[in-house]
C-alpha positions as MATLAB code, in Angstrom:
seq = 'XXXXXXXXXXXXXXXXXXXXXXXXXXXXXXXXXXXXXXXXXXXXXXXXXXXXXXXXXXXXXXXXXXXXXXXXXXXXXXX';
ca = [
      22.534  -20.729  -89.169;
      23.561  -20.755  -85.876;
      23.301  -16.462  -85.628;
      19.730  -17.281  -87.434;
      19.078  -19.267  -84.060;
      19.550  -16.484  -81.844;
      18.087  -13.472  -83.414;
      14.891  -16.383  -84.006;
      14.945  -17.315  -80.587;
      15.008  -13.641  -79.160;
      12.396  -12.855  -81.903;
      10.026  -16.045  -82.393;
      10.574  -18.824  -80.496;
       9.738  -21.481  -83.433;
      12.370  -20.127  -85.501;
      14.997  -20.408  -82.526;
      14.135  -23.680  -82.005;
      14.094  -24.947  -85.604;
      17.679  -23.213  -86.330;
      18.852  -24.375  -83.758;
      18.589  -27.959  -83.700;
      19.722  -26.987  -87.734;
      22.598  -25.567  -86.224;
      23.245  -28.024  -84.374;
      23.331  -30.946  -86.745;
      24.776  -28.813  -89.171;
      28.043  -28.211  -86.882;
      28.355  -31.767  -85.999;
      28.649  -32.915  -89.285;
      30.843  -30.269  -90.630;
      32.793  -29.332  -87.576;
      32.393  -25.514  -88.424;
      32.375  -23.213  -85.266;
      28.795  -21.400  -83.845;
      27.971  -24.775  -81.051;
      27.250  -21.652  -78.772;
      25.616  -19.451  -80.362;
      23.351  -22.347  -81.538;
      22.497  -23.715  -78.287;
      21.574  -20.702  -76.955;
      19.338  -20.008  -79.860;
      17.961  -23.246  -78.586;
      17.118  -22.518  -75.550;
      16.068  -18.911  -75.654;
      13.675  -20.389  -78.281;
      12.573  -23.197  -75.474;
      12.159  -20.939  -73.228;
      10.202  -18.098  -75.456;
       7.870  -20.586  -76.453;
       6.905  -21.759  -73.190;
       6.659  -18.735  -71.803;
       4.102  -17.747  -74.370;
       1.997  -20.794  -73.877;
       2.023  -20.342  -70.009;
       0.893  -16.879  -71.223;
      -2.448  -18.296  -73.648;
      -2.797  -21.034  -71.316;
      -3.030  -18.332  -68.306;
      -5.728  -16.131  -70.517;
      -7.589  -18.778  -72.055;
      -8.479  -20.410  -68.244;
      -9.227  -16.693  -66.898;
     -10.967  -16.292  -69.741;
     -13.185  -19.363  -69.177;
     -13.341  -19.079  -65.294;
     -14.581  -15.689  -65.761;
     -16.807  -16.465  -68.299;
     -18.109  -19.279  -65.697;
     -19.067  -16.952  -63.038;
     -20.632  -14.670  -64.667;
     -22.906  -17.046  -66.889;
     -23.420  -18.700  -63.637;
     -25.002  -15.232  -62.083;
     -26.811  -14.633  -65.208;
     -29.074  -17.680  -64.805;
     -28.982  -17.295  -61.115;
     -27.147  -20.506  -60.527;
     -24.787  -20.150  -57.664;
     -20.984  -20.947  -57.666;
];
C-alpha cells in the first residue's frame, strides 16, 4: 500500500493521499515496514493536489478578470 502511495502521489494526488493515510494506519497496526515510503506518498500527494488547485484557482480568476474587462468595454462601461 505504501508503494501504491507514491506512484499515486507522483501520478494523482487523491490517490497519494488516500494510500497514504491507508498506509499509514495500516503500518501502525501491523508493525510491517513502508512508514517512509508512505509518508512521502502523503505528502507528494498534499502537495500535487494543491498545486493543482492553485493552478484552477489561478485560471478560473484570469479567466473571470478577463472576462470582466472585456464585457466591461463591450458595453462601454469603464474599469
Amino acid at each position: 500500500m505504501a508503494i501504491i502511495a507514491l506512484v499515486g502521489g507522483i501520478l494523482t494526488g487523491v490517490v497519494g493521499i488516500v494510500c497514504g493515510h491507508i498506509a499509514l494506519n495500516q503500518i501502525k497496526r501491523t508493525g510491517e515496514d513502508g512508514h517512509g515510503l508512505a509518508l512521502a506518498g502523503l505528502i507528494i500527494g498534499y502537495v500535487f493536489t494543491a498545486v493543482w488547485v492553485g493552478i484552477v484557482l489561478f485560471y478560473l480568476l484570469y479567466v473571470l478578470v478577463f472576462i470582466g474587462i472585456f464585457g466591461a468595454v463591450l458595453v462601454g462601461s469603464s474599469v
